[in-house]
ZAZA-640363 format. One line per 4 residues: number of its first residue (from 1); their letters; for each residue x, y, z of N, C-alpha, C. Coordinates in steps of 0.001 Angstrom, whole numbers, padded with zeros to 6 digits. Atoms other than C-alpha are relative to their C-alpha. Example, Ala and Ser with C-alpha at 12.3 -4.5 7.8 and 13.67 -1.06 7.14 Angstrom:
<papas>
1> as> 000890/-001190/000000/012300/-004500/007800/000900/001200/000000  -000820/-001190/-000060/013670/-001060/007140/-000770/001090/000730
</papas>
This chain:
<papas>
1> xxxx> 000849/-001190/000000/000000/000000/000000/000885/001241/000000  -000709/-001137/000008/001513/003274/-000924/-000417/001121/000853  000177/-000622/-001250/002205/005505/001730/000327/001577/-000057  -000280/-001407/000775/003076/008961/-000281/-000658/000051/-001303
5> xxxx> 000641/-000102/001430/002076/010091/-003396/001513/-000805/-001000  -001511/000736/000808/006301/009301/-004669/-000674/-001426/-000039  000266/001228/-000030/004973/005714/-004283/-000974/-000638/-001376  001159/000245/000957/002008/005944/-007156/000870/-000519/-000931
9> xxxx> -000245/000668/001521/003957/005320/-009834/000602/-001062/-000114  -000557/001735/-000434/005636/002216/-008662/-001121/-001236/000283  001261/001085/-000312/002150/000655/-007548/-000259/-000164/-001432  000347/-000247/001189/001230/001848/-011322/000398/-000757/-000877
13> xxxx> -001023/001012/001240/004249/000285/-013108/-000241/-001281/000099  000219/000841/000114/003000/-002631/-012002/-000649/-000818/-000866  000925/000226/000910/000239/-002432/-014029/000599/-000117/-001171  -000393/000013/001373/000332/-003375/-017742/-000117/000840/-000728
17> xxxx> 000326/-000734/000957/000436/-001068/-020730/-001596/000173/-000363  000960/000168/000686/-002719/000211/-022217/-000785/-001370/-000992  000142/001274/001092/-004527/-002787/-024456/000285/000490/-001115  -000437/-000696/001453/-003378/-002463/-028116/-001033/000770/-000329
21> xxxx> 001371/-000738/000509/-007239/-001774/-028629/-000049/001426/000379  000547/-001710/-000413/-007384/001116/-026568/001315/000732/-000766  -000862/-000861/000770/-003912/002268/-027993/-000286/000070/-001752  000118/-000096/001149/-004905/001684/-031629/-001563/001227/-000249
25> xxxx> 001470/-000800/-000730/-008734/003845/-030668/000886/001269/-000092  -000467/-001536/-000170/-006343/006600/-029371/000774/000935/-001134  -000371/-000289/000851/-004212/006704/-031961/-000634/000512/-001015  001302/000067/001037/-006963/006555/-034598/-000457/001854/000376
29> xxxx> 000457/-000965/-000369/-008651/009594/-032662/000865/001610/000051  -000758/-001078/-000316/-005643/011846/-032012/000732/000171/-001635  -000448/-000619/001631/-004366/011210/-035937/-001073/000668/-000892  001277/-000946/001147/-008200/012394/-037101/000394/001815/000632
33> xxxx> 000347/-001279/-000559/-007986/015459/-034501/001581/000704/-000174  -000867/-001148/000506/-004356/016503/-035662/000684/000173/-001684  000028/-000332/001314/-005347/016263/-039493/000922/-001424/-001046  -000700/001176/000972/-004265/012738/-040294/001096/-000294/000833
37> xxxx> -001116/000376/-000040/-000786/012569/-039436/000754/000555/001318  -000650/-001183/-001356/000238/013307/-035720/001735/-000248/-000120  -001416/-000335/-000168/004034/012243/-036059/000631/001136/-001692  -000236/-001189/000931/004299/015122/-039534/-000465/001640/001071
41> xxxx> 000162/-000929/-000036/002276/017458/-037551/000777/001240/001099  -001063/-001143/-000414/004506/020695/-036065/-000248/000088/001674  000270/-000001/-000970/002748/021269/-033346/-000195/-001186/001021  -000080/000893/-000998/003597/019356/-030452/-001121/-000583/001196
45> xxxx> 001888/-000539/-001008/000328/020428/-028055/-000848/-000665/-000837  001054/000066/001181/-001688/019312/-031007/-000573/-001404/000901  -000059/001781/-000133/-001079/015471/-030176/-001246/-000224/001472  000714/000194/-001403/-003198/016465/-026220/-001359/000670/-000734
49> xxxx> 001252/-000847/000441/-006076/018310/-028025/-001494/-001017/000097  001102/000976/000012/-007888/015151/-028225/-000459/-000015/001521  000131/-000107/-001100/-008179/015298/-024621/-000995/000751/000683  000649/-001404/000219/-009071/018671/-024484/-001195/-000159/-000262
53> xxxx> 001385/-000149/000615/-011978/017959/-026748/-001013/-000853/001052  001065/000830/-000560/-013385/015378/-024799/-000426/000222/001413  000010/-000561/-000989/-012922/017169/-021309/-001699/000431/000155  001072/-000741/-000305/-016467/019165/-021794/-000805/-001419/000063
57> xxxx> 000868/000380/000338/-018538/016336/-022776/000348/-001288/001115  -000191/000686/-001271/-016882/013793/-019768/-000285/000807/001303  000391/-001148/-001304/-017295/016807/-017200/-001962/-000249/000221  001901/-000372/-000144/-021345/016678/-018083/-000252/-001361/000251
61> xxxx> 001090/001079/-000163/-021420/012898/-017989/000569/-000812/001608  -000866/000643/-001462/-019021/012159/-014572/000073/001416/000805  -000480/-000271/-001076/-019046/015321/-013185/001454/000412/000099  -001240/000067/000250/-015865/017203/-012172/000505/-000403/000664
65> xxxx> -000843/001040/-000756/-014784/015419/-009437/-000094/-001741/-000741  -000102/000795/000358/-015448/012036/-011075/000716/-000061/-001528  -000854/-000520/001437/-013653/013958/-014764/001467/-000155/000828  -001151/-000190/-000526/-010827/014663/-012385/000982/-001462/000366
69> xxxx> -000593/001492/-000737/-010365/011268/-010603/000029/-001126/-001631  -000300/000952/000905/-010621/009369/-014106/001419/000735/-000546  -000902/-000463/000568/-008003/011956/-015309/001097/-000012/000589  -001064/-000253/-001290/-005728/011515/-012217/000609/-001308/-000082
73> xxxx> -000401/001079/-000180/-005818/007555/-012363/000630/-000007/-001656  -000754/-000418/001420/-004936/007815/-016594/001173/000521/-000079  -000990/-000040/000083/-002311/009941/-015910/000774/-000466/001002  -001366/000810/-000458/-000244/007991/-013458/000188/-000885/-000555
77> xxxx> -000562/001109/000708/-000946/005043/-015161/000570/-000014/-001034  -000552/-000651/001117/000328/006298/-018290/001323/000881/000380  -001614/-000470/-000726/003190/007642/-016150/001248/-000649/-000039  -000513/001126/-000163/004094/004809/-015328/001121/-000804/-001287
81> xxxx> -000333/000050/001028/004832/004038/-018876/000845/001075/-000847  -000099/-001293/001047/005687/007341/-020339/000629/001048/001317  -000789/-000589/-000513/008103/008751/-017628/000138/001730/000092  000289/-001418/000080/007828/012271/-018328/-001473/000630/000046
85> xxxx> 001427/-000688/000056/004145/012595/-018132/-000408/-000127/001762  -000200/000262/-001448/004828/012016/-014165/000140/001875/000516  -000149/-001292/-000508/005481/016056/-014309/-001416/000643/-000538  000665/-000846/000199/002477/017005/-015665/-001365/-000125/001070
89> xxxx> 000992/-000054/-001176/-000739/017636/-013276/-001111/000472/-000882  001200/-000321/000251/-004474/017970/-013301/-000667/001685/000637  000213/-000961/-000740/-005995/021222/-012603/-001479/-000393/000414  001210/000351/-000482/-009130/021750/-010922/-001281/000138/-001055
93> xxxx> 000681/000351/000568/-011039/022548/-013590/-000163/-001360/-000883  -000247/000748/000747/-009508/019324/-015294/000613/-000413/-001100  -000576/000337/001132/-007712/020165/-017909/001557/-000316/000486  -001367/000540/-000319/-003833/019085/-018569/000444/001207/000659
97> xxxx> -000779/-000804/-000308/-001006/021451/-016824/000916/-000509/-000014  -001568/-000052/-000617/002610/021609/-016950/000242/-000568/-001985  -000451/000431/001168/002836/020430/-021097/000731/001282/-000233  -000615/-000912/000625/003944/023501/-022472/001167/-000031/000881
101> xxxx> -001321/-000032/-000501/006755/023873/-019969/000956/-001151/-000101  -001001/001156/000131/008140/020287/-020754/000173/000101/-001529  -000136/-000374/001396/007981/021163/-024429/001670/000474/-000573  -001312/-000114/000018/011255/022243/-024318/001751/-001190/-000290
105> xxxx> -000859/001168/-000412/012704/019123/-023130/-000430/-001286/-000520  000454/001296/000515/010386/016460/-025109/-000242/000141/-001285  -000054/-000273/001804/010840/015786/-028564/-001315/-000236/-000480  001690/000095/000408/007336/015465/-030848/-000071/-001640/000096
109> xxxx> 000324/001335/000084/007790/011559/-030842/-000176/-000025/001844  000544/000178/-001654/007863/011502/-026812/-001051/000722/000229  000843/-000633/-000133/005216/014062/-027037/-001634/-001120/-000595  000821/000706/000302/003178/011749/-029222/-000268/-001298/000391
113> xxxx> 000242/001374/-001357/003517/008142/-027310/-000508/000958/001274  000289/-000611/-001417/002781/010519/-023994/-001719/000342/-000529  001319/-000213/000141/-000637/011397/-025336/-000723/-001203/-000927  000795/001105/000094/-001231/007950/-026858/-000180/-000543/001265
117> xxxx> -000071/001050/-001230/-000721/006070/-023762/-001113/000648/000705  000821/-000809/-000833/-002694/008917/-021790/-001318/-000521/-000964  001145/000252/000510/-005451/008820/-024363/-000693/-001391/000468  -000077/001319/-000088/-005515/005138/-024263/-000395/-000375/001256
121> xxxx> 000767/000062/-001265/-005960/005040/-020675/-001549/000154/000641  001272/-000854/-000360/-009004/007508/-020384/-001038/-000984/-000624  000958/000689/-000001/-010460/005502/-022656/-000215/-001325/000016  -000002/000974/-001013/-009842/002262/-020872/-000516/000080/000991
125> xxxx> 001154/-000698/-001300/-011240/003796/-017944/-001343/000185/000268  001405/-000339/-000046/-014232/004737/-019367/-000949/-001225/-000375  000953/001131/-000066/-015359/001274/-020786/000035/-000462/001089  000067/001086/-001317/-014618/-000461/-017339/-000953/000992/000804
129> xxxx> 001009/-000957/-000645/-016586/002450/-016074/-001427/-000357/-000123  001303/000054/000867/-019303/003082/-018277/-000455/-000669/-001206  000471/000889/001302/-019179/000424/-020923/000396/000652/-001680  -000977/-000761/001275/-018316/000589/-024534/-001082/000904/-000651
133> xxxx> 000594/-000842/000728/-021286/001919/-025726/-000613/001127/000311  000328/-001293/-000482/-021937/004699/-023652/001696/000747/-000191  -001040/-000406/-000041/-018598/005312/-024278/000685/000629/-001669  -000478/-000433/001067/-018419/005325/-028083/-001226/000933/-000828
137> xxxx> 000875/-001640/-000051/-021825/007934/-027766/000828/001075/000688  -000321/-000477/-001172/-019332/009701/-025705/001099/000985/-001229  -000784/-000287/000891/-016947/009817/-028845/-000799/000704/-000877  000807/-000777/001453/-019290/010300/-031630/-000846/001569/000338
141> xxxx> 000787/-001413/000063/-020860/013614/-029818/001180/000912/-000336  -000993/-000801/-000218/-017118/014627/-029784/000490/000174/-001533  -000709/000520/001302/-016066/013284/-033079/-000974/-000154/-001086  001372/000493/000447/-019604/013424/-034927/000486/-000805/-001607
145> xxxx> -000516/001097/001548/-017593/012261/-038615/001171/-000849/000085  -000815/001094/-000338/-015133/010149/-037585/-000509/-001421/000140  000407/001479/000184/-015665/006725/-038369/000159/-000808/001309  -000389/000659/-001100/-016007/004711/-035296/-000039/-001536/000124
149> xxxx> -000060/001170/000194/-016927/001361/-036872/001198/-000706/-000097  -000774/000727/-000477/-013974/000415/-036384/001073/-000153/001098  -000420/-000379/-001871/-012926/001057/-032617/-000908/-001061/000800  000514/000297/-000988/-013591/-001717/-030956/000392/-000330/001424
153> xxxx> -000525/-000523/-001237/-012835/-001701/-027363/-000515/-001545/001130  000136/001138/-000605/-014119/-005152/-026298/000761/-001186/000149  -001112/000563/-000800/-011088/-007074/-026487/001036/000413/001025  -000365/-001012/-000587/-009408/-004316/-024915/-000391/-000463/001579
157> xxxx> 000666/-000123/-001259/-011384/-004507/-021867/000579/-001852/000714  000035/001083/-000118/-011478/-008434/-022222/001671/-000574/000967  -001695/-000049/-000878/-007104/-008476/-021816/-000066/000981/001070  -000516/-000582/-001749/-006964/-006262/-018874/-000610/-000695/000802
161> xxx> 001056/000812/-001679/-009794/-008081/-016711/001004/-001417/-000174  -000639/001259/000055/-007502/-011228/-017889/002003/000572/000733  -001263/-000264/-000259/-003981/-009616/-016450/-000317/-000050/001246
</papas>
């Protein structure tokens, strides 16, 4: 049982990676929302936008203490993995903090695994939560032309309850 917060990310690392499903989902989502191609595109911030977008429409269906606490457990676990996303924090309204100041120090490929893995999490979180299909109404209000027939998120779910 961890007895500090220094301790989270060691309970965390325990845990396994995202499922490919949810990382192939995030991917999918964050290459529509930065125009196709997130390792071409310039902007580094771009790659968290997906996040961003989905912030309003998880706030109305969890709430911001229950937006916060899914966004709190995502990013350690994704910490865990992705080492540098251990500096960034939640604010109270929920959105990310501390990216732009590591921008400096993280190239666009660590920038882009750091917001797959994160992505990937959230929405791992949210099927074990709320299931896949309240989950991929959750997408399509966010994403209304984005193809979602092919995101599926039920083996996904299936390998983690099996780890």
């Amino acid at each position: 049982e961890p007895n500090s917060k220094r301790d989270l990310p060691s309970l965390y690392s325990r845990m396994s990676r995202a499922a490919p499903q949810m990382r192939a989902a995030a991917r999918s989502l964050i290459a529509y929302e930065t125009g196709g191609d997130m390792f071409r595109n310039t902007d580094v911030l771009a790659a968290f936008s997906a996040c961003g977008k989905l912030r309003p429409h998880l706030l109305t269906l969890m709430g911001n203490t229950g937006f916060r606490s899914l966004m709190s457990r995502a990013l350690v676990t994704a910490g865990a993995e992705v080492a540098w996303l251990r500096a960034v924090h939640i604010s109270k309204d929920g959105s990310l903090e501390g990216l732009a100041d590591l921008q400096p120090q993280v190239n666009q490929d660590q920038f882009n695994e750091g917001s797959i893995e994160l992505l990937a999490q959230i929405l791992g979180s949210l099927v074990a939560f709320v299931g896949e299909d309240l989950t991929l109404r959750q997408l399509r209000q966010v994403w209304p032309r984005l193809p979602l027939h092919n995101l599926s998120f039920k083996s996904g779910v299936k390998d983690e309850k099996e780890k």
